[in-house]
N, C-alpha and C positions, 0 to 999 in steps of 0.2 A: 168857300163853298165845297161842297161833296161834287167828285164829278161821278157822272154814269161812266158804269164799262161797258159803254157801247159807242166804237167809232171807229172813221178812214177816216181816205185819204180827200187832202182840199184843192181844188184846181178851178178855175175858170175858165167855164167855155159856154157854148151857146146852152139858152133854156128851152127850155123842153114842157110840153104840155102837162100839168098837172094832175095826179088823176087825184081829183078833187082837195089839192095840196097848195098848187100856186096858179096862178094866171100866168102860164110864161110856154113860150114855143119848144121845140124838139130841139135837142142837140144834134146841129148836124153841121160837123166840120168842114161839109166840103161848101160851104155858103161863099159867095164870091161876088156878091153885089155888094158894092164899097157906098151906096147911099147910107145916109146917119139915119134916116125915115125906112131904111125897107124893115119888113115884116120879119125877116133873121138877123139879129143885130152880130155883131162880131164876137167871137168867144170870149167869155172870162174866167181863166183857172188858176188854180193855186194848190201847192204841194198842203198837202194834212197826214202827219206821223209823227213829226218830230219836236212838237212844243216847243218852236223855236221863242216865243215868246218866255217861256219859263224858265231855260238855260239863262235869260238875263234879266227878265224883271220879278219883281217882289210880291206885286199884288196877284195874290192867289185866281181872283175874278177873272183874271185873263189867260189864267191857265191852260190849255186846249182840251177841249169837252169833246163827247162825243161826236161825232160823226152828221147825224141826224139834225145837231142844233144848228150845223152851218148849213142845211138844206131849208129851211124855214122860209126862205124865200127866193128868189129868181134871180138873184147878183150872182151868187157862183154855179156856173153849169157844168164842171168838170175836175173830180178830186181824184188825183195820183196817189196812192197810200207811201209812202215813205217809210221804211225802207226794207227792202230783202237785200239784207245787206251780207247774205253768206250764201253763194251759190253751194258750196256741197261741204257741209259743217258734220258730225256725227251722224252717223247709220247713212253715209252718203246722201241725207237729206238737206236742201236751203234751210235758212233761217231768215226771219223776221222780228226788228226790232221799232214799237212805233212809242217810245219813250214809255211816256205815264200812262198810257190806255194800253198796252199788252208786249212782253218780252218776256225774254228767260228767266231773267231775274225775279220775275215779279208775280209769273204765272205757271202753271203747269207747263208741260212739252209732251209730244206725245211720245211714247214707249219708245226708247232707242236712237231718240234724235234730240238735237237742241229744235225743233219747230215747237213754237208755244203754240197753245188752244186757243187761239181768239173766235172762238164761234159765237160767242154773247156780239161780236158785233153784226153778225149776219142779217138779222131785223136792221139795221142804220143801215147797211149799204143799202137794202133790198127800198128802205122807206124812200132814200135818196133817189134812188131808179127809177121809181116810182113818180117822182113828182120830175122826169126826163134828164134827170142832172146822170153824168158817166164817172163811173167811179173802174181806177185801173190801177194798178200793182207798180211801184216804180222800182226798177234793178241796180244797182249800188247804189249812190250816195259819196263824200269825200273819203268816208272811212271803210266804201265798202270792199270787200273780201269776193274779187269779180275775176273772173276765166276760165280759160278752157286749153285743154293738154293737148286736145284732137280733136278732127272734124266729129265721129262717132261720140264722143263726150259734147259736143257743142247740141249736135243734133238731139242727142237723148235728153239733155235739159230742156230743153225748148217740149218734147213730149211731159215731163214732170212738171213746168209751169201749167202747160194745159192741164193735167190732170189735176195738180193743187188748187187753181185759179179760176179759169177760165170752163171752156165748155166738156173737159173730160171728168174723169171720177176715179177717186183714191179715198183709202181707209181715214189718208191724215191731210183730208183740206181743213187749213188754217181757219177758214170762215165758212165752212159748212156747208150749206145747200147753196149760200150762195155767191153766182158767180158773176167774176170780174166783167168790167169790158174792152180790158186790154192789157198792153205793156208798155210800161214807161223804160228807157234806157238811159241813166245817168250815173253813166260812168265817167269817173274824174280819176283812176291813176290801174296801174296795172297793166294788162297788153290785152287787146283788144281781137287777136288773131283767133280766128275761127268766128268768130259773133256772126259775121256774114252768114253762117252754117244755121245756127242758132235763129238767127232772124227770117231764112229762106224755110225752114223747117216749123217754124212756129205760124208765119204767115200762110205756109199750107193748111195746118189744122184750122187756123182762123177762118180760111176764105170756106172751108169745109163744114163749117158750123152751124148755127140754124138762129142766126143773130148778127148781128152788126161786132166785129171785133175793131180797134183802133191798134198802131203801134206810132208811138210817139218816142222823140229824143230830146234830151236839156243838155246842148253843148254847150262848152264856153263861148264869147262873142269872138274872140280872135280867129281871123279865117285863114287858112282850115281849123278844125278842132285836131287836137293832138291826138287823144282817145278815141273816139267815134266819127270823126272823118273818114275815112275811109270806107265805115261802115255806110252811114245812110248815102255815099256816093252809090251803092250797088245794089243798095237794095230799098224797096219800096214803103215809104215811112208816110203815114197821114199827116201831121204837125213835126214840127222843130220849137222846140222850146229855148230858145237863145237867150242867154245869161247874160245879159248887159247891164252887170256890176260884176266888180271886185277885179277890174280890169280897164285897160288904156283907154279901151273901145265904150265906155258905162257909160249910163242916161247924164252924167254928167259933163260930158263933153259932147252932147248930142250937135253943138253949131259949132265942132270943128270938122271940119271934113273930110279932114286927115286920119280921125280916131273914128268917129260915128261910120261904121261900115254895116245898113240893113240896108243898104244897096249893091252891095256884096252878097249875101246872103238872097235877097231876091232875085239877084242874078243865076245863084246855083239854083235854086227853086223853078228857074224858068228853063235855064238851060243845060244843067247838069244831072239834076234829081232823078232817077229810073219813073217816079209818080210825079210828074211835072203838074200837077193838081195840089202838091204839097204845102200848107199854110205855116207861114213862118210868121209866132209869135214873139212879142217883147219881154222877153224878163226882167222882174224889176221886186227889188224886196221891199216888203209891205211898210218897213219901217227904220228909220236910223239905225236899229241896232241892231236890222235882222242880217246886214253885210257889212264888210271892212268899208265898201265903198261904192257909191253908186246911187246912193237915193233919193230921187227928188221928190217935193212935194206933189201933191194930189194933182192940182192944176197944172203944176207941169206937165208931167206923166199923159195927162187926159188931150192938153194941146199936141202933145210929138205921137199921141197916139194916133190922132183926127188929121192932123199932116200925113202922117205912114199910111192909114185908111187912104185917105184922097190922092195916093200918089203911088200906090205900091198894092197892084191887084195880091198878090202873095199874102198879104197881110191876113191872120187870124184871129189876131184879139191879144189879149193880157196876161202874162203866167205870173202869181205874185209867191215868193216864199217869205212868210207862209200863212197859212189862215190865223194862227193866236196871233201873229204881230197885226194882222192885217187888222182883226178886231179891236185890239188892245191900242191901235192910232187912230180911233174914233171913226170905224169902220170906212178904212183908207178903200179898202176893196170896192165900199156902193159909191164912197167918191169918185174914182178914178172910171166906171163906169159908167155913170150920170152923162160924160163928157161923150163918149160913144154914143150914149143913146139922145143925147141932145139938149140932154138939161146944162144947169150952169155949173155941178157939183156940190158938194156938199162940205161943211166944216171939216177941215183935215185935223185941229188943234188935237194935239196930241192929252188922253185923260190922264197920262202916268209919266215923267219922266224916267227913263230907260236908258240905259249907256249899252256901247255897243257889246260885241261880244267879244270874250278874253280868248278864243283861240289864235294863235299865231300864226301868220302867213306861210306858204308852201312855195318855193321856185319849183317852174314846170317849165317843161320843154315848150310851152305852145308858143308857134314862132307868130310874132306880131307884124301883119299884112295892113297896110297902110294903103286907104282906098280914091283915088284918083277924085278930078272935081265931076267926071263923069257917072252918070250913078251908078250903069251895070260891069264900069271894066274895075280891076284892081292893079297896081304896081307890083312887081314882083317883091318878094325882103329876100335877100341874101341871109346862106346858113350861116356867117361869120362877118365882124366888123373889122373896121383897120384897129390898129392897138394904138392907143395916143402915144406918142412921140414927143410933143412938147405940152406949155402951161401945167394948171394945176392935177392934171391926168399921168402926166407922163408915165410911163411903165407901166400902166395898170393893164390887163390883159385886154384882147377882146372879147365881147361877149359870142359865144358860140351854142346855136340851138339844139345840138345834141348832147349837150354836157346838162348835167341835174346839178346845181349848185347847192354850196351846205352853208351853212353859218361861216360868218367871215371870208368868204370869197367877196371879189372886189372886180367888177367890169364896166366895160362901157360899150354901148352903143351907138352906132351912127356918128361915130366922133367928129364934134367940129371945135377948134381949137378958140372956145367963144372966153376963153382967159378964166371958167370956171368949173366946177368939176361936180357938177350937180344939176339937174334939172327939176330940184324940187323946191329950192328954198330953204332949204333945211343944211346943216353942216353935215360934212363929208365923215361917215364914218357911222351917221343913224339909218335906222332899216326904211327902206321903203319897200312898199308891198305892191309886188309885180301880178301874180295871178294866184288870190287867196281863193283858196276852196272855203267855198261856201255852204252847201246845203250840209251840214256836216250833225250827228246825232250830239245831243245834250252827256258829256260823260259821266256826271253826278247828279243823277237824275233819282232819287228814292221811290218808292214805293206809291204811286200815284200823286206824285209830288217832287218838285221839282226845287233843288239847291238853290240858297240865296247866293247869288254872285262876288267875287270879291272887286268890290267897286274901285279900291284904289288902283288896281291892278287894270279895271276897264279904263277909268280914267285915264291910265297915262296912253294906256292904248288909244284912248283916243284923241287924246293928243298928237302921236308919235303919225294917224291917218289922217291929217286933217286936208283938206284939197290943195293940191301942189301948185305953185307958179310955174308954169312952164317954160322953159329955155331949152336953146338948139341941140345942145348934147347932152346926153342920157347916162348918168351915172348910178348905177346900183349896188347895194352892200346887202350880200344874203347874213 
């Protein structure tokens, strides 16, 4: 099928009154009554830019469409556009890249910079708004091109988002008249120093406004985050968007209590957060292929959600990456939310078989906190482990949280001398994938159209991720 050039970004969050569009309520983040019956049901959002569905499946149907099609009714209340993924690219102006519906590649820019013209989507976000869905700008990405030199450079970004975006005015807004309702921060690699600057400077204009503005984050699950930790400790953020996949901490080991930490995260929420109002959502990708690891079915997802709801004021609702997968798993998104709002859910059977995706994993510094049977305290982790000494480890290094590991490097953690040198199942010598960057842009993506995958290649990958048997000592090979 032909897609329209007209679309954002996809998120879930609370619905919002229709003006003569949907039957569905206002988005309003700050909702905090955990009844399945009250009248603001829990947010539902999901990332819309990156056609994560199209980087790995075939059938073109599933392609991600404009904007406007995923507003058609009251499942998703809140779309982050995906990605500005170059804070200061030529004529010191950002860029934005949202795959098949608008980039450099594919569309004009304006005079003197790589920013494309996407104002053909300005009508979709505006229609979106309209029927009370929040559509907001999201800041890097895995691959994004994210920092700042100095506080004066931090601070004057935060002025050119608002003028691009949000509620100021410039010659070259991306999308035209019309404006955002916030900022998303997902940053996954790069240094993070001055953002503080950036976020105190940009939350001024915001509160300044003459509209409701949101700033939101999508850290990894492991607590603290390595990137953006530091930041939302200082400064005052509406949602946390926590990525529980492609990590120790993912929906898939939600009943260990060792790994499952959103009682950690509730905890900073209550007691750390500068906006102790702050709602901390589930991340979860919408489908098998849309992460290395982490996804569970519909009814899962809907049960650990209706647990975290009844047990965990902090709770927000649903963040899925991303809207094509989420439609292209036989609309995973209205299933997973039936279960919030009190139905039984809805058929997950997948219409397409999908393999997952051929990116390869990233070693990152983020140090993995391991959370008590209490629900709001955590155990400390040490920045280094003992180095095995004896059985099938012996010599291998410890693993240490300030070293970036490259291919072929060889560690362990938490060494216990259990006579094997693995904790996956797997023989000593294959990758396992510690903290894979996920929200990551399609790299062969043509011209409103997206590459057919190379399947053999997905295949053994997914093979190489399949869910590990767990044992006491942790061996990893980058």
């Amino acid at each position: 099928m032909v897609l329209s050039r007209s679309s954002s970004a996809f998120w879930l969050g609370l619905s919002a009154l229709a003006s003569g569009l949907l039957p569905a309520y206002a988005y309003d983040n700050s909702a905090s009554d955990n009844r399945r019956d009250a009248p603001y049901l829990h947010c539902h959002n999901s990332y819309w830019g990156q056609n994560s569905y199209g980087a790995t499946g075939t059938n073109t149907a599933y392609y991600q469409q404009n904007l406007s099609y995923y507003c058609q009714d009251d499942v998703i209340n809140a779309f982050p556009i995906a990605f500005l993924n170059v804070f200061f690219g030529e004529g010191g102006e950002p860029s934005i890249d949202l795959a098949n519906i608008c980039s450099t590649a594919n569309d004009p820019v304006f005079e003197g910079t790589q920013l494309p013209v996407c104002t053909f989507m300005a009508s979709d976000i505006e229609t979106c708004q309209s029927a009370g869905k929040i559509v907001t700008i999201s800041l890097g990405g895995a691959t994004g091109s994210a920092g700042f030199s100095n506080e004066s450079q931090a601070e004057e970004f935060a002025n050119t988002i608002w003028n691009l975006f949000l509620g100021g005015s410039s010659d070259i807004r991306p999308f035209g008249d019309a404006v955002l309702d916030g900022v998303d921060l997902d940053i996954e690699g790069g240094s993070t120093e001055y953002f503080t600057n950036f976020v105190s400077t940009l939350r001024g204009l915001m509160n300044g406004g003459d509209k409701s503005y949101y700033l939101t984050a999508a850290p990894q699950c492991p607590f603290p985050d390595a990137y953006i930790g530091s930041v939302i400790n200082a400064e005052s953020f509406d949602a946390i968007y926590v990525q529980f996949y492609n990590n120790y901490c993912e929906l898939t080991n939600y009943d260990d209590s060792n790994d499952w930490d959103y009682s950690t995260w509730d905890n900073w929420a209550k007691n750390t957060s500068p906006n102790p109002n702050v709602k901390i959502y589930i991340g979860a990708p919408a489908a098998q292929a849309a992460a290395g690891s982490g996804y569970v079915d519909a009814a899962t997802l809907g049960a650990i959600a209706v647990a975290t709801q009844e047990n965990y004021s902090s709770f927000g609702g649903i963040m899925l990456w991303d809207a094509s997968q989420a439609y292209a798993n036989d609309r995973y998104d209205e299933a997973v939310k039936s279960y919030l709002t009190g139905g039984s859910g809805a058929s997950t059977t997948t219409t397409e078989a999908v393999v997952p995706p051929t990116t390869t994993a990233t070693a990152t510094s983020s140090t993995p906190t391991t959370t008590s049977s209490t629900p709001t305290t955590t155990s400390s982790t040490p920045t280094t482990t003992t180095t095995a000494s004896t059985g099938d480890c012996a010599g291998v290094a410890a693993w240490v949280a300030n070293v970036a590991y490259t291919a072929g490097d060889q560690v362990v953690y938490n060494w216990t001398d259990d006579g094997t040198c693995t904790t996956t199942g797997v023989a000593v010598g294959t990758f396992v994938k510690v903290a894979y960057q996920s929200k990551e842009a399609p790299l062969n993506v043509g011209p409103k159209v997206s590459a057919v995958p190379n399947l053999s290649l997905s295949s053994a990958l997914a093979a190489k991720t399949a869910p590990p048997t767990r044992r006491n000592s942790r061996f990893f090979r980058f």
